[in-house]
N, C-alpha and C positions, 0 to 999 in steps of 0.2 A: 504494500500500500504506500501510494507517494504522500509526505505528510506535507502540508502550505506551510509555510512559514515565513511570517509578517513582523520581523525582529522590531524593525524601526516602526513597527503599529505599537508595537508593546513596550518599546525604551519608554516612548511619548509618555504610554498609559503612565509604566513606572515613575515617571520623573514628575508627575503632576499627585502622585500618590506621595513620594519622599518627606514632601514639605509636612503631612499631616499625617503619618500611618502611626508613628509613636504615639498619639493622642488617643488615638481610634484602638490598639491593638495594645498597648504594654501590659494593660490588668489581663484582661479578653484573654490574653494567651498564655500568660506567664507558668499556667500549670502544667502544661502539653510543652514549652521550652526546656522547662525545668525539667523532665522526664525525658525528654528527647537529647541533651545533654548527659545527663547520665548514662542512659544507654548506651548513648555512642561512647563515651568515656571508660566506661567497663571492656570494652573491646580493647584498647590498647592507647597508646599515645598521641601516636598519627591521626589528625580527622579532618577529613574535609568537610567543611559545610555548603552546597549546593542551595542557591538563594537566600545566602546572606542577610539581603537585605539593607535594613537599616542597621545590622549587628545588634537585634533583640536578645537573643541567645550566645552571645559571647561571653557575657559576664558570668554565665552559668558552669562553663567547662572550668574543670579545676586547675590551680597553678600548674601543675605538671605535664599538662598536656601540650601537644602543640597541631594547630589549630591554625588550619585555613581556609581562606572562605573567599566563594566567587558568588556573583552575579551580574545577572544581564547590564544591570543599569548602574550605570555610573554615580548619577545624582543619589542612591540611594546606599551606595556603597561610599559616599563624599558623607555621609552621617555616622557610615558604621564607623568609618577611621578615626571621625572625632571621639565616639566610643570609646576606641580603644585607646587614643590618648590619654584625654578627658580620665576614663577609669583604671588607668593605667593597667591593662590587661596584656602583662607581658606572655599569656599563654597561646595569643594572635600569633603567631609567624606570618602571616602575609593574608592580603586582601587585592583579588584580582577580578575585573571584567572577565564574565568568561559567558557562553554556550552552554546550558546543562548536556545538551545534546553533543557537545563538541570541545570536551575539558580537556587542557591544554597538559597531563601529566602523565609520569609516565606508566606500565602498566605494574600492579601490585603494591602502588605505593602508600595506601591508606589501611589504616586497623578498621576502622569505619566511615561509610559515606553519610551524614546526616539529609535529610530534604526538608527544613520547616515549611510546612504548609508551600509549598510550590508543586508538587510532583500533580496536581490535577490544573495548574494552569500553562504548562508547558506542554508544546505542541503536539510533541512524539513523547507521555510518558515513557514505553516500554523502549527508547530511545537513550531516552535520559539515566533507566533503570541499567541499559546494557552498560552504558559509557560507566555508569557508579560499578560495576560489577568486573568491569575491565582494570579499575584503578584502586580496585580492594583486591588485600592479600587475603591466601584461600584463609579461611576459617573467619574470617570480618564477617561485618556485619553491616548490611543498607538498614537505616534507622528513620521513619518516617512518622511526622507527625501530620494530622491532615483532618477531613470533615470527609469521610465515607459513608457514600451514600449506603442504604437498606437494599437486599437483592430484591425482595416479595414482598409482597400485604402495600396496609395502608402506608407507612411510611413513604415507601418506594415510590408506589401514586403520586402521593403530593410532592416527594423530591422533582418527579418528571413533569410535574405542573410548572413549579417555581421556579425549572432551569433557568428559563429564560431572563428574567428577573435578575437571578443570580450570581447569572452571567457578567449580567450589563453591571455588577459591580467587582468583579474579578473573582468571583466564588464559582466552585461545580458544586452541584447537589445532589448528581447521578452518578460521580467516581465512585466504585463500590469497591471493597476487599475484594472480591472474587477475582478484579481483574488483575489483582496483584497475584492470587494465585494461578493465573493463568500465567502468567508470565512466568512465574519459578516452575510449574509445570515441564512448560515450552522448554526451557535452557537445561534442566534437569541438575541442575549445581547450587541448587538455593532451596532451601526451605524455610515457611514462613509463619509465625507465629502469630499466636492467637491475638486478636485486635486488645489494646488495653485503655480503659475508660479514661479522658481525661476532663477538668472541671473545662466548661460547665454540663452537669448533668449526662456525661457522657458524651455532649455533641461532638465532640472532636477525642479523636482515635492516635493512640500510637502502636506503631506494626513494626517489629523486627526479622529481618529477611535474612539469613546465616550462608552466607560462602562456605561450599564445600570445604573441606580442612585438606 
């Protein structure tokens, strides 16, 4: 399947978000970063974080680790660095523009790949998944925090109502686990763990996806 991809449609979005996402997202999320840090932390020292961002989740990884982080947009990676000054978070080693689909390192080089809430608004998930899967050493861990939609029932319904909606604010409603396990299916080198509740009330899931050893 050929995937479209509209990078300079989405810097724009990004860089018009930068200025107010910390306003909108630092409580919202704080549960599901803090857990998604850890997890990726437990796996080893090495972590790449895959959409960055504004650097929400930096402050979370412990001194020891080291800890690099890419994203599409500049403008919102121009907040994370202050971040990392600012909180003097020397466990950063580097903050780079990057492609989730097309990350610029080399193969094996990560304990774990994190995804904060990105991996259902980039173009080619299972894209984005192989690239994380290329640049983890075997036995890592892809560590995803995210809003997964319901496969059946009522839930599911009203997700596929409200896509549209959204959408048009940079959310999916219908990204499901299932397709995460279709994907470790597909590659046969991953196995993937049970979705785990994060506040509030569950809406948002964190999934651990384990590299072959």
């Amino acid at each position: 399947m050929t995937v479209a991809y509209d990078l300079a449609g989405q810097k724009k979005a990004y860089a018009k978000w930068a200025a107010f996402y910390d306003s909108v997202y630092l409580q919202l999320l704080a549960d599901s970063q803090q857990k998604l840090a850890s997890a990726a932390s437990a796996c080893g020292p090495d972590i790449l974080e895959v959409g960055v961002g504004t650097g929400l989740v930096l402050r979370y990884y412990p001194p020891a680790a080291r800890v690099v982080g890419v994203d599409l947009s500049e403008p919102m990676l121009q907040k994370a660095v202050a971040k990392v000054v600012g909180q003097r978070l020397s466990q950063v080693r580097g903050l780079a523009a990057m492609d989730a689909c097309r990350l610029g390192f080399p193969d094996q080089r990560f304990d774990a790949v994190a995804f904060p809430f990105v991996i259902t608004l980039v173009p080619d998930p299972e894209g984005a998944l192989d690239e994380a899967a290329r640049v983890l050493r075997p036995g890592g861990e892809i560590v995803i925090a995210s809003k997964l939609g319901a496969d059946s029932g009522a839930q599911a319904a009203v997700e596929a109502w409200i896509a549209p909606l959204v959408k048009a604010i940079g959310w999916s409603s219908t990204f499901k686990y299932s397709r995460l396990q279709s994907w470790a299916n597909k590659r046969g080198d991953f196995t993937v763990g049970k979705p785990v509740n994060c506040f509030p009330a569950g809406f948002f899931k964190l999934v651990r996806l384990k590299k072959a050893g």
